[in-house]
N, C-alpha and C positions, 0 to 999 in steps of 0.2 A: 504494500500500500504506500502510494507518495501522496504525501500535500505537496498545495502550493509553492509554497515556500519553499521546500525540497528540492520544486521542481526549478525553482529560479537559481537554487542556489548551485546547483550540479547540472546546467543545463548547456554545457558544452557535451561535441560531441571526442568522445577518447579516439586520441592519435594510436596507440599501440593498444598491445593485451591487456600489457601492464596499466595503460594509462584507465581501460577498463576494468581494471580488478580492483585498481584505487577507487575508482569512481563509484563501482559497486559495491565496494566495502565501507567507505565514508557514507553512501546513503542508506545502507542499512543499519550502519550503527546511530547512524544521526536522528533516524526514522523508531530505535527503540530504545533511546536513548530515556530518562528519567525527564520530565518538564520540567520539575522543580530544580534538580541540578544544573540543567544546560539555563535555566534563567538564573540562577544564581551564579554562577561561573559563569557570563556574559557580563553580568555586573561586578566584577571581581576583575575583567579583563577593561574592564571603563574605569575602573579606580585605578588601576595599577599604572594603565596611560596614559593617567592624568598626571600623573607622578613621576611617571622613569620617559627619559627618552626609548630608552630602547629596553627590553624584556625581554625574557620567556618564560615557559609556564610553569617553571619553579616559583616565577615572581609570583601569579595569579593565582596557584597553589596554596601557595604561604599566606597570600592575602583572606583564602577562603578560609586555611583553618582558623587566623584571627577573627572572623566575622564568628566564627561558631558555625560554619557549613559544613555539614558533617552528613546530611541528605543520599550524597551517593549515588551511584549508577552503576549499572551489571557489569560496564565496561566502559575504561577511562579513555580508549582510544578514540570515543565521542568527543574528547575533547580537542580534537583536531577541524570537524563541522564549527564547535564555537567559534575559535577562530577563524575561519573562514566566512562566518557572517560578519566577525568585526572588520576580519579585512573588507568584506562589502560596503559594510554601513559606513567606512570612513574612518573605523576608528584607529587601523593600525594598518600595517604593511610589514611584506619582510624587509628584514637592513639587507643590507647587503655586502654581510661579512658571512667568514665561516659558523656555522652552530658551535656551539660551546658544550662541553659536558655538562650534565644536571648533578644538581648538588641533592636529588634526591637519591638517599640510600639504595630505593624499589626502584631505583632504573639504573643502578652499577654506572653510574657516569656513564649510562649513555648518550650520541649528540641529541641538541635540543637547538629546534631553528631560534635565532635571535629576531625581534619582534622591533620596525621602529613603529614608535607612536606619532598619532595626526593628529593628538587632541592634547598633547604634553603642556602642563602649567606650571612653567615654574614658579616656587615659592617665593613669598617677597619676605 
């Protein structure tokens, strides 16, 4: 089943296999994903770049467990759809450096894309 939205959001067509296994694994996981976590973790990815120029999702992580987000989803890798509606709506983009390891323990320093922010406010 796709919504709308789904369908706006993934609505290129895939160059390769691969680009179709991405495609169909981001809209399935985006499609059973929790409501409550993908709106909370959207809102955690608008704080964070308001704050940092540049992120990733260790930032918007660390910011959920501070709010007390603890809601959850069958599968984190939904959290890649989030991102990709922020890149829509404006609010961030990739930088355009290499990924960085995560400083989260549950991903052994795996890389993590660096995020630049469009809504950045520096403090005065």
């Amino acid at each position: 089943m796709r919504d709308r939205f789904t369908e706006d959001l993934f609505n290129r067509d895939p160059c390769t296999p691969a680009d179709a296994g991405k495609h169909e694994g981001m809209t399935r996981v985006h499609l059973h994903a929790d409501e409550i976590w993908k709106r909370q973790m959207y809102e955690c990815v608008i704080t964070v770049a308001r704050r940092y120029q540049t992120f990733t999702s260790d930032d918007v992580f660390e910011v959920a467990a501070l709010c007390g987000y603890d809601h959850g989803t069958h599968d984190l890798r939904a959290f890649g759809p989030v991102m990709m509606i922020a890149a829509k709506n404006g609010v961030c983009c990739k930088a355009e450096c290499a990924p960085v390891n995560s400083r989260r323990a549950s991903l052994h320093a795996s890389p993590r894309a660096v995020w630049r922010s469009l809504i950045f406010r520096p403090r005065r």
